[in-house]
N, C-alpha and C positions, 0 to 999 in steps of 0.2 A: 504494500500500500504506500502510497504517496501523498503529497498535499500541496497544490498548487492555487495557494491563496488567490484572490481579484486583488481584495486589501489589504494588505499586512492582518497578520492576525491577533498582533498587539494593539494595533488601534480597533479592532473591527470587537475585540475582547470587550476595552474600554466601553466602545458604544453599546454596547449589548445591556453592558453592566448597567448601566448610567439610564436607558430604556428601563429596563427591567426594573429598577429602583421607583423608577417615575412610575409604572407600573403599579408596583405594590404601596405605593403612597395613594394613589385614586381608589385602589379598588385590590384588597387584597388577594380576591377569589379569583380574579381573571385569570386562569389558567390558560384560557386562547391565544390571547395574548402575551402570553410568558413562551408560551408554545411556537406562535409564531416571530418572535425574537430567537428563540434558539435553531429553530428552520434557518433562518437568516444567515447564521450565524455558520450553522454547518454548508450550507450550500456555498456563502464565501471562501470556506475555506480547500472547496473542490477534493474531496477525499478521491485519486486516483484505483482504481484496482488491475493488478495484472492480468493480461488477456493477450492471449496469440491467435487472436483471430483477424491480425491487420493485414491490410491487403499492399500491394507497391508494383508502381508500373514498372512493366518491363516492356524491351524491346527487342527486335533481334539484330539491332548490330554487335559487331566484337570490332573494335575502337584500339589499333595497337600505335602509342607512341611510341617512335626511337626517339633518343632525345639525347646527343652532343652532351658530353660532362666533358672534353678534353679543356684544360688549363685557359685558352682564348673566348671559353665562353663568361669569362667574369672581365671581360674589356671592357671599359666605360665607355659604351657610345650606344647606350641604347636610352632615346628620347634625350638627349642631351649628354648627360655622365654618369648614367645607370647600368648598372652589370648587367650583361645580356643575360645571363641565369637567371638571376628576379624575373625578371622578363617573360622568360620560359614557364616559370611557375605558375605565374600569374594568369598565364594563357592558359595552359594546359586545364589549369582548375577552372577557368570560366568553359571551356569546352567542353569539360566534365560535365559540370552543374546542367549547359546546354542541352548535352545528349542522355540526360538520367535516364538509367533502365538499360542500358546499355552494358554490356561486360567489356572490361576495361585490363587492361596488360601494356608495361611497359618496360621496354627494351635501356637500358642506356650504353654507351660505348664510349672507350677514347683506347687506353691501351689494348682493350679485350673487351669485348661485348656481354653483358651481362642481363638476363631477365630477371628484374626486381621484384615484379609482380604477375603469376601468369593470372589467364582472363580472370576476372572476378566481377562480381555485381557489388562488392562491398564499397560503394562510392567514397564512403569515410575512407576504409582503407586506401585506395586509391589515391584518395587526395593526402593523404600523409605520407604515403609513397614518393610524391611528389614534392612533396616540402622538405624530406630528406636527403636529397640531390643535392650532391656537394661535386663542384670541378676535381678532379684527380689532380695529387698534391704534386707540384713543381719535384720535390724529390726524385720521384718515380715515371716523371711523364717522358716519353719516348716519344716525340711528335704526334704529329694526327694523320691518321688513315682514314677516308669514308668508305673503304673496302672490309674496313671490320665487322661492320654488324649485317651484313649479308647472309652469314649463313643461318643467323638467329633470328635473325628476321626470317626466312623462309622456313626454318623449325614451328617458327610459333604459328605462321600464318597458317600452315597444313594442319596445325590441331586445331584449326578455327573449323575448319572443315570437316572436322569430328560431329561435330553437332549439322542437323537439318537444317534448311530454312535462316542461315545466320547472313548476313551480311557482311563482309570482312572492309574495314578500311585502316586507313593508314597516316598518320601525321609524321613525317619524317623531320624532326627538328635540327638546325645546325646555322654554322655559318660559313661551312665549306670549306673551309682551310684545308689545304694537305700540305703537313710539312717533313712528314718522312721521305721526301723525295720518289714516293710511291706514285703509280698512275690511276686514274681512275676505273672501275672496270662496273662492269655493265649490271644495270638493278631490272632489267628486262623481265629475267625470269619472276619477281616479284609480281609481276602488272596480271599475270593469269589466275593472280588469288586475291586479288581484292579487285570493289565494284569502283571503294572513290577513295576522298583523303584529299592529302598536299604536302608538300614539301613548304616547308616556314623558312623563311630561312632572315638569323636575327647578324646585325651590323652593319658599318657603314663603308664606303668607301675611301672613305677619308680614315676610320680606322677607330682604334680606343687603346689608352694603355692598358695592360691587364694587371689584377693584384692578389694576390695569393696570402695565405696565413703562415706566417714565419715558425720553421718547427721549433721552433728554443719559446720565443715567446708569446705565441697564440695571434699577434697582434699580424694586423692586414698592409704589407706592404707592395710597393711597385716589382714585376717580374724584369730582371734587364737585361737587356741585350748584351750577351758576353761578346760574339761577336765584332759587333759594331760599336766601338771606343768606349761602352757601360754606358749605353743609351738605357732609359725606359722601354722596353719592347713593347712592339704595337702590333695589336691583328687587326687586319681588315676582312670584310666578306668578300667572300668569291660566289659570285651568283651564277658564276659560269658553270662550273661543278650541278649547284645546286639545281642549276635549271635541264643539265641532261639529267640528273637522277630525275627528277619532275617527269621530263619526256620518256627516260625510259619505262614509269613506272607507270604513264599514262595519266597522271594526276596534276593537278594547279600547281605550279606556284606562284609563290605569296611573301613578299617582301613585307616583314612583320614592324613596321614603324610605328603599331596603333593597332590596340586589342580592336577595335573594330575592323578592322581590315580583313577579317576571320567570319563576320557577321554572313556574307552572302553566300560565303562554303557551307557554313553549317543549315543556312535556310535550304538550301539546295539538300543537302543529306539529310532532313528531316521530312523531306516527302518522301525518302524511299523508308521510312520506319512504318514497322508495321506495333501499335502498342498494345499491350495486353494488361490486366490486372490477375494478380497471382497469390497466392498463401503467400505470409512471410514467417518464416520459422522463428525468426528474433522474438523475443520478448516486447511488447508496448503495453501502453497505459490506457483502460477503458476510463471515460470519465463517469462518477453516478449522480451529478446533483441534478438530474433532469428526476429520480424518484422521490425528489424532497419536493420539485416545484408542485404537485398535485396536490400533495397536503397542503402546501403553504398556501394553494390557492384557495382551497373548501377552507380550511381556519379562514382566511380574509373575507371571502364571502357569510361565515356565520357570523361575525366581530361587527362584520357592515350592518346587518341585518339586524341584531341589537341594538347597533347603535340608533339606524332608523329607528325601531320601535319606540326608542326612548324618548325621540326630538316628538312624537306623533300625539 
């Protein structure tokens, strides 16, 4: 059981008392009215009872993002001097909240490809999933390949295919850099397992410095260019990259300057949802104060009715 007051239940106490007092100073027998004061009283206080009989829409798509964690996604140049990773977050969970009922699984990659979450309908999860994503630490990073997450990506897309009737799509997130001197090689075979999607792809031309967490002292500083005379190192986007993975995979891309810029993909992928209401096995909360309002209505209608009597 739960209790999800209207009023606070300290002041709504107070009042009752303070009623009820005035009550018994008029007329000590009114019991209707003592009665319909403590009705009152309880119905504010909305006593919850558990119940699994809620229902939650579902849909049949299965929703995979990959999603770029290599070291250039925390460059400052997203919307001015914002880390492209915020960014990414930020999107991915308005996308979520968008496509609710949907099974959600996300890929991320930079040294090695990893699946953080296979499909799930747990949206909470999901989106905590999400807010987990941290860039892979400068200690450990080995350039970036967009050649890595290919083969997990095509793992996960064919268990989507496990289930009937699902709809497979794809948000492929990045900003295309390849800096292992690697070449790009072809997302083709991806395009025969999913219907839509997009490649995002986050930064600028102009570029961002990027900034990293120092392992001695936790604190966020500039990544530099050893290289180049101990510059600030900077990433730019490569939308060239980005835009053959787009063409190979058969899907939009979408140069992410502005969470709306995302608005007419998802309008688009929400006439192919087909939605349904289903059991949800979770635990929720029935509310009861609708069996207190009948009483409280017949007490007020007898209380009315004396009192007429008495003016007549």
């Amino acid at each position: 059981m739960r209790l999800f007051p209207i009023i606070p239940i300290w002041i709504m106490l107070v009042i009752c008392i303070i009623m009820i007092l005035i009550i018994l100073k008029n007329n000590k027998k009114n019991f209707g009215q003592i009665a319909i004061v403590i009705l009152l009283f309880l119905i504010n206080i909305r006593i919850m009872i558990p119940s699994n009989k809620s229902l939650s829409l579902t849909n049949n798509l299965d929703v995979l993002f990959v999603i770029d964690n290599t070291i250039s996604m925390n460059a400052l140049d997203y919307n001015g001097s914002d880390k492209r990773l915020m960014a990414v977050k930020e999107d991915c969970k308005f996308i979520i909240n968008k496509l609710n009922g949907a099974r959600f699984s996300i890929i991320t990659f930079n040294n090695t490809a990893k699946v953080i979450i296979p499909y799930t309908k747990d949206i909470n999860l999901t989106i905590e999933s999400v807010d987990i994503i941290e860039p892979i630490s400068e200690l450990f990073a080995k350039g970036s390949s967009l050649n890595m997450p290919i083969e997990t990506i095509m793992s996960s897309l064919k268990s989507s295919l496990d289930k009937e009737d699902r709809i497979s799509l794809i948000f492929f997130i990045s900003d295309g850099e390849i800096t292992d001197n690697s070449s790009l090689e072809s997302y083709k075979d991806i395009s025969k397992y999913i219907k839509n999607g997009a490649v995002l792809g986050y930064g600028t031309n102009k570029g961002g410095y990027m900034i990293a967490k120092d392992r001695f002292t936790d604190n966020e500083e500039y990544i530099m260019d050893y290289d180049n005379s101990f510059e600030k190192a900077i990433s730019k986007i490569d939308e060239n990259n980005l835009k053959k993975i787009a063409n190979d995979m058969n899907v939009e891309y979408i140069h992410m300057e502005k969470q709306n810029n995302i608005n007419k993909k998802l309008e688009e992928i929400k006439k192919m949802i087909n939605n349904n209401l289903e059991s949800n096995d979770k635990s929720s909360y029935e509310d009861t104060y609708y069996f207190l309002v009948w009483p409280l209505l017949i007490l007020i209608i007898i209380e009315f009715n004396k009192l007429k009597g008495k003016t007549i």
